[in-house]
N, C-alpha and C positions, 0 to 999 in steps of 0.2 A: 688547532690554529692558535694564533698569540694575537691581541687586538693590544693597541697602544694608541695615548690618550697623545691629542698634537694639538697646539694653535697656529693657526696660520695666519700672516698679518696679511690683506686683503691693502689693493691701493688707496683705501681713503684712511689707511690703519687701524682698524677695528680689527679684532681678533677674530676668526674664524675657528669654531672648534671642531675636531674631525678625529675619527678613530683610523689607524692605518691596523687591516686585518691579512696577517701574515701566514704563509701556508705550514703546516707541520713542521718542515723543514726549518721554516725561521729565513727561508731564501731563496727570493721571486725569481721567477724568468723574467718577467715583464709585471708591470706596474698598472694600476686603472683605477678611473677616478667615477665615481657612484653621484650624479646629482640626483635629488629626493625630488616631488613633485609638489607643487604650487599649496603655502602655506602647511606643506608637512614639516618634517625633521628627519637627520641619518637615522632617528631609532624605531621609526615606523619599523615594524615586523619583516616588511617584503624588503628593504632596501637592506635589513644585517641579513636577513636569508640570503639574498643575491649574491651579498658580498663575500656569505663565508663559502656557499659553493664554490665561486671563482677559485677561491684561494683551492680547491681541492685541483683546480687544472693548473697549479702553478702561480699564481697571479696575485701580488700584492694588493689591499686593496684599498683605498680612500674612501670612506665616508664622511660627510659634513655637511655642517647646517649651512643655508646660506643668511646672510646679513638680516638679521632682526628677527630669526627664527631660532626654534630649539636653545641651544646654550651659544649661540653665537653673539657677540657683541651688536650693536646698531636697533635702527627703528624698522618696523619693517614698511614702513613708508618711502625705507630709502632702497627696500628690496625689488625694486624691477626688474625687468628682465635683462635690459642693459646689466644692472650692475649684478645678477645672477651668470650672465656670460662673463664678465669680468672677476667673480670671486673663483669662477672655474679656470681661469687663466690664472690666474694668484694661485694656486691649490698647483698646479700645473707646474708652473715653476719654480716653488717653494720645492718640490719633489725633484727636479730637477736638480737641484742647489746643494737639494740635500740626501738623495737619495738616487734618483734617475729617472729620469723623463717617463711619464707615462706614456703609454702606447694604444690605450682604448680608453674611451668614453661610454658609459652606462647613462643614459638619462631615462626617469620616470614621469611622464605625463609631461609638464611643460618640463619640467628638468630636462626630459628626450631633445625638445625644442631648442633649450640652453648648449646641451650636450652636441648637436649641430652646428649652433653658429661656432660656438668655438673651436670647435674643429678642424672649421673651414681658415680659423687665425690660427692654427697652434702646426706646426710643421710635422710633429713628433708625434700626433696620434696616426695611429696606423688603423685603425678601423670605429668605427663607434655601434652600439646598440642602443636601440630606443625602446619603450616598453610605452605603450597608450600615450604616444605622443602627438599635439595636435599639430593639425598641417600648416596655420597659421597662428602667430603670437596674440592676433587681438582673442582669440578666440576664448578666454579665461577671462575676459572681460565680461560675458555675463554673470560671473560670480557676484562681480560687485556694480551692475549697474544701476541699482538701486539708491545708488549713494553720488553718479558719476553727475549729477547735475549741481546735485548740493554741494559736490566738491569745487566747481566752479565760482559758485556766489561765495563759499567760505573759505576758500582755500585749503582748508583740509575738514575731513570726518571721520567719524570712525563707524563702519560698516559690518555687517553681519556674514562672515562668509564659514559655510561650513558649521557655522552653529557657535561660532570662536570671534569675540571681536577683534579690528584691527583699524590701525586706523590709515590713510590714504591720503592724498595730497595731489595737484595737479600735475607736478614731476611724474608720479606712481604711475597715474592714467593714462598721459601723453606718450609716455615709453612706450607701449605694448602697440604703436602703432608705429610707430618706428623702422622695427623690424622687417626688414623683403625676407621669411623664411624661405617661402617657394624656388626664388630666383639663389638662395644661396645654398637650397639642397641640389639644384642644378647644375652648381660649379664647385660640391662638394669634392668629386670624383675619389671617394676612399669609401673602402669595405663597407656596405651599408647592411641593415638587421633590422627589420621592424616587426615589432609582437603587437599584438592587439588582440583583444576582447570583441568576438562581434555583437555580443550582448552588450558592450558599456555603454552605460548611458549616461557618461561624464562627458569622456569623448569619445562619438560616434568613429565607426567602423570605416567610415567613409574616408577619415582622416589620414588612417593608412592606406587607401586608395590613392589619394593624392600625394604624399611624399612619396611610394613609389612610384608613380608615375610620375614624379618631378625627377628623380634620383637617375644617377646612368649604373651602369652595370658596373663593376660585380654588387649586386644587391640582392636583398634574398627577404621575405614573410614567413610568419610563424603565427598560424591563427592560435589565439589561447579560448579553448572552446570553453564555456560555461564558467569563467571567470571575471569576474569582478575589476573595477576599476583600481581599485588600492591592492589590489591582490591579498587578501585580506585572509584566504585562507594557505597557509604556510603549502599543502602541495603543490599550490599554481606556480608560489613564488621561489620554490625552489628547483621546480620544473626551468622558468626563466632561466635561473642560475645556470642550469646542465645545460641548457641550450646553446647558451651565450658560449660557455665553455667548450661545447666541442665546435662550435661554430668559427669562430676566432683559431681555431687551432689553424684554418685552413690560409689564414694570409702572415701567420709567425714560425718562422724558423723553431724547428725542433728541436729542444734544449735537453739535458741532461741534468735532470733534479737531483743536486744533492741533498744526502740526507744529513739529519744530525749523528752527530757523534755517537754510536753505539759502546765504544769503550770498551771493545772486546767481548761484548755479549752478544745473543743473538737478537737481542730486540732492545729497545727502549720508548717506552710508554713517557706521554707528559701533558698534564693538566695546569692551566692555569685559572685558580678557585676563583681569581676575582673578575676575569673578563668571559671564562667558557662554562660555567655552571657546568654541568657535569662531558660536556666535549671533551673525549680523549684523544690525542693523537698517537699513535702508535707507529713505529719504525723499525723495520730490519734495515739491513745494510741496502738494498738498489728497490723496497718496497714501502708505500706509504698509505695506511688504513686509519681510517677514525668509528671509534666506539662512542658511544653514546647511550641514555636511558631514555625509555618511549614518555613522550607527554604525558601521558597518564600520568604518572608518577614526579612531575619533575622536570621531564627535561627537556630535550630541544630535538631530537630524533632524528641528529646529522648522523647516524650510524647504527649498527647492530649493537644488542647490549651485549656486557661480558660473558654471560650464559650462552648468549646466542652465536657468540665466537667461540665458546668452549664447542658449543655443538658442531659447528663448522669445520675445528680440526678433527672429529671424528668421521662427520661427512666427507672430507676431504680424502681425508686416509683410506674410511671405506671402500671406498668407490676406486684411489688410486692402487689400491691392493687387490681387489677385485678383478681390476683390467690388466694387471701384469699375469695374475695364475693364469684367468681366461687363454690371454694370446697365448702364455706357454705352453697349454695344454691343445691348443690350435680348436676353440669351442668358438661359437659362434653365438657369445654377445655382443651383443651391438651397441646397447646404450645399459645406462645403468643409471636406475634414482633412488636415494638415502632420504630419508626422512627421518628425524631425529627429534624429540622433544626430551626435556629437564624437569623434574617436577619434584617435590617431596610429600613421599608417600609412608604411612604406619605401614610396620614390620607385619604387621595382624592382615593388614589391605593385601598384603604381598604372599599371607603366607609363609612366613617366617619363624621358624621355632629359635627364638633368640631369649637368654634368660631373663632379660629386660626388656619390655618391647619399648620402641622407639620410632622415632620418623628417620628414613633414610631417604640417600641420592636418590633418584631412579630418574634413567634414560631411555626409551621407548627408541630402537629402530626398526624401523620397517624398510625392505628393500622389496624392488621394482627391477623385474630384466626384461629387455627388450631383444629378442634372437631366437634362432632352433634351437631351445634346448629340451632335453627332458625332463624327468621327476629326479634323475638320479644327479645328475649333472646341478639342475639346481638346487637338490638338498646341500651336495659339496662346497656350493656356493655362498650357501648360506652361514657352514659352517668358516668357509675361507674370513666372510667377510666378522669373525669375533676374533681373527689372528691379526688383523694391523696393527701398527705399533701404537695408536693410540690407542684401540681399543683397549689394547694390555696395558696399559699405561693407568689410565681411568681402574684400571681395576684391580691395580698392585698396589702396594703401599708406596703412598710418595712422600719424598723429606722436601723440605721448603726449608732455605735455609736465607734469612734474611741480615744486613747488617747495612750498617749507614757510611754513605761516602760525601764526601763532602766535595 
């Protein structure tokens, strides 16, 4: 994926800063816009996870702070929820202007909330997603009501929310009452998607209760079991991601992802060092994969690592060379499983009489048949499956021949 750095000027012109996260390809079907949830930022962990899934269904994606949060210009006194549906309309047709109309809305927690009202203003979203959204706007107000009296006699304070000071003003407070959500998820009438946590104890379970049953159909729930309110551990939040994606597939026209330019070869690989840490994206001509390294080590675990793609075209191969002899021979396999690991092991471990011992490759497969066969048929089998072309491939000398293009 490609992330790219934007500001957006917001109607009171403050600068809005947002990353737009681009699919492999470098070229969306369709566009969407990620609001973050009340006093987060787009770099919250669950909102770049969400967005870089999307991008794997095709999907452009916006992240961004709203007004007086993260790297965004302003106070966040001037951050209410009015003026958080308002920076998503700004963000909305800044993409419009400059790029093309988004067509989904992602909001998180009140962001879910934001990502609704505007919705219901923006002609060009074609369906929206909410993730632990509350059913009503006052309802963040117990964050700060510790503060909401003394805001009155002073006209502004500054409050403790979340463990993070901030400060507040009577404008800040008065807003969040403002809002009819209920009455305007009613005459939403576009694609609806609510996820929720029955565990969260930010905001209750209940709250998805109420917006759908406020909502008209097509609407649809996704309980997110034993997760957390910030989605805080990366498989919940990427779970989201896959959800949304194949969920939205069902109200947008099926498009034709092109790929990048391969130039004549049969693949092209592309890493960008400063926005994807080790996320690879990889491309044949009409197919698109991402590699990646496990956390463990580094990295982000949008993908298999390059060993484990090396394994894969073996696996691949095995099994599809397997089922061509089988049919030929009219035998009755039925399923077939490859099991492959990579590892480097001493020549000594192995058994090797080499005049220098050393650590070499070594590939472990094991195969699994599933059919009538016998002792004789699957010894054949066994040996069919060390004739695929990658097996042989792996096990002949290979030239690598590299050189630079500009």
């Amino acid at each position: 994926m490609k992330s790219s750095k934007l500001y957006i000027e917001n109607n009171k012109g403050l600068k809005l800063q947002a990353y737009l996260e681009l699919p492999a390809n470098q070229k969306p079907n369709n566009y969407a816009v990620f609001a973050h949830c009340f006093t987060c930022s787009s770099a919250l962990g669950a909102v770049k996870n969400i967005s870089r899934v999307l991008t794997q269904y095709g999907f452009g994606v916006v992240r961004f702070d709203f007004t007086g949060l993260g790297r965004s210009e302003g106070e966040f006194a001037n951050s209410h929820f009015s003026a958080n549906v308002e920076d998503l309309i700004a963000v909305s047709q800044y993409m419009e202007a400059n790029y093309e109309a988004p067509s989904l809305l992602v909001g998180h927690s009140l962001g879910g909330a934001a990502v609704l009202s505007a919705a219901y203003q923006l002609k060009n979203i074609k369906a929206v997603a909410t993730v632990g959204a509350p059913a009503t706007v006052s309802h963040v107000t117990h964050l700060f009501s510790h503060g909401i009296e003394e805001v009155k006699q002073k006209g502004e304070v500054e409050v403790n929310i979340g463990g993070r000071p901030f400060k507040i003003n009577n404008e800040f407070v008065e807003d969040f009452g403002k809002t009819d959500l209920p009455t305007i998820v009613k005459k939403l009438r576009k694609p609806l998607l609510i996820l929720h946590a029955p565990s969260d104890t930010v905001v209750g379970i209940e709250n998805a209760e109420k917006l759908y049953h406020n909502a008209k159909h097509p609407k649809s729930f996704i309980t997110l079991d034993n997760a957390d309110h910030l989605l805080t551990s990366p498989r919940d939040s990427k779970y989201v991601g896959n959800v949304i994606g194949a969920w939205v597939q069902r109200y947008f026209e099926p498009q034709d992802n092109d790929m990048l330019e391969t130039n004549g070869e049969q693949l092209v690989g592309h890493l960008n060092l400063v926005e994807d840490n080790f996320t690879t994206t990889i491309q044949t001509k009409k197919h698109t994969i991402v590699a990646d390294e496990p956390e463990s080590i580094g990295g982000d675990d949008f993908g298999p690592s390059p060993y484990e793609y090396l394994n894969a075209g073996l696996v691949a191969c095995t099994a599809m060379t397997l089922k061509m002899y089988a049919q030929r021979k009219n035998w009755d396999l039925q399923e077939v499983f490859v099991y492959v690991t990579h590892s480097r092991k001493h020549s000594d471990d192995l058994g090797l009489e080499v005049e220098t011992p050393l650590y070499l490759d070594h590939i472990n497969k094991k195969l699994k048949f599933v059919g009538n066969l016998d002792d004789k048929q699957i010894k054949r089998l066994k040996e069919i499956a060390s004739k695929c072309p990658v097996h042989k491939t792996l096990q002949s000398e290979v030239i690598i021949e590299t050189e630079i293009i500009s």
